[in-house]
N, C-alpha and C positions, 0 to 999 in steps of 0.2 A: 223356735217359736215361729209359726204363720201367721203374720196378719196380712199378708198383701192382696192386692187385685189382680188378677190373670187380666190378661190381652191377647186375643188370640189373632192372628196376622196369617195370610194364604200368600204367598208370592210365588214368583218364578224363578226358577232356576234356585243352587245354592247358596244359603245365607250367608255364607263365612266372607265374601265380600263386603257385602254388607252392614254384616258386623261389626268391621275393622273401619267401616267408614264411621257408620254410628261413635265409636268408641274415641277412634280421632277426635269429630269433632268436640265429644263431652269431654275430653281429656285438656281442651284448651280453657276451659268452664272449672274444672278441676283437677287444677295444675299437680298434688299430688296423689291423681286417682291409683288404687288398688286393687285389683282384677283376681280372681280364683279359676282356674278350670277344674270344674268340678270332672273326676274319673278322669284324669289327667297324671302322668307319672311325678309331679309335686302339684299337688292342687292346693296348695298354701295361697293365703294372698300375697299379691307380688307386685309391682309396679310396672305400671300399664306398661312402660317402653322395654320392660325385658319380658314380657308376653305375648305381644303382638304378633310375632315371627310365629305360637306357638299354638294360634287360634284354629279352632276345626273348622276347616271349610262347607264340611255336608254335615256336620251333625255337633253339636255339643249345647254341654250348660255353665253358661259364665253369669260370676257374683260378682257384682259393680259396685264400689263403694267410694266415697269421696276418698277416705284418710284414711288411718288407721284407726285414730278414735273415732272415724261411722263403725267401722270393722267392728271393734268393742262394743260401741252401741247395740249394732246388728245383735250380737250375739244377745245380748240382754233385754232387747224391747222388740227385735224382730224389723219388719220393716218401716213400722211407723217409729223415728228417732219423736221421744217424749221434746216439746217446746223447738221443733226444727221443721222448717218449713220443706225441707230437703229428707230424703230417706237412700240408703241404698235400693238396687233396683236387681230384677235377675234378667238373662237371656238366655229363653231354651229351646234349639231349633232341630230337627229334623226331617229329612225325607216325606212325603205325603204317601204312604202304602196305598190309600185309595185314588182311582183314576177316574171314578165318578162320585158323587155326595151333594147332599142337599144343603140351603141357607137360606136362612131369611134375609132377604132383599130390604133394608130399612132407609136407606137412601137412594136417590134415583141414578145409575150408574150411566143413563144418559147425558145427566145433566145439563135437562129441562128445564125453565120456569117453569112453574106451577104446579099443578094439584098432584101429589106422588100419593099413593097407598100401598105401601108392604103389601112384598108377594116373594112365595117360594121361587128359589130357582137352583136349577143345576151344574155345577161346579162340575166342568171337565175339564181333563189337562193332563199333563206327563211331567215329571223333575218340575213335579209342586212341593213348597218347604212350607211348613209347618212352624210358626215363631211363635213363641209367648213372651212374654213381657213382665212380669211380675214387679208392681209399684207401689207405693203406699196405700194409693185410694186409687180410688176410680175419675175421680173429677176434682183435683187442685190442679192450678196453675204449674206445677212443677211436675206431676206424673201427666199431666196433658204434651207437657213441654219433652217430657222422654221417648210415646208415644208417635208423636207428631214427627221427632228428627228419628225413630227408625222407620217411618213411614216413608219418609222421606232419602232416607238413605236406601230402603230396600225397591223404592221407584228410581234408583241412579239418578235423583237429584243430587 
């Protein structure tokens, strides 16, 4: 079942650093979180500490889930857990095939005071990754809060 919201994320160089930071840190948040590599030779879920070693550096898709009962959930409600403020979440990253492409500019990436107005602009670059993020919603406190620390893990804060 799909119900989650995509995020789609451009960074530098390959994710798989930054995945493994991301997941560190959610793993101290969710003492026993459950990981899947999806196209992976056991893509079962498994416990984050005997997965880690096992994460693709340039390319793959991992399913994040608190427990085993989100896991169960999962399967049965998808990504929004019915009465849970909390949902499993996905990470799926690869390579950018394109070395130029366009965007809309909706924040001011100077960061300016004042008057900003959206505007196109062109995205160049070489060993650009591709991440999405797939969350409950779009805007609770907890899919903002997923968001924000791969933002921030794929900035090598």
């Amino acid at each position: 079942m799909i119900t989650g919201f995509d995020t789609v994320l451009i960074a530098a160089g390959p994710a798989g650093p930054a995945v493994t930071r991301l997941l560190n840190q959610w793993a101290r948040h969710w003492t026993d979180m459950r990981v899947a590599l999806v196209d992976h030779d056991d893509s079962g879920f498994r416990e984050w500490s005997s997965t880690r070693q096992d994460l693709p550096q340039r390319q793959g898709t991992i399913l994040v889930a608190r427990d085993d009962d989100m896991v169960a959930d999962w399967d049965e409600h998808g990504y929004k857990i019915p009465d849970s403020p909390e949902g499993p979440f996905s990470l799926l990253y690869e390579p950018c095939p394109a070395r130029v492409f366009s965007a809309l500019v909706k924040e001011d990436p100077y960061a300016r005071n004042g008057r900003f107005e959206p505007y196109d602009a062109a995205i160049v670059g070489h060993n650009l990754t591709l991440v999405t993020i797939v969350t409950p919603d779009e805007q609770s406190d907890y899919s903002r809060s997923i968001i924000d620390a791969a933002v921030s893990a794929l900035a090598g804060e």
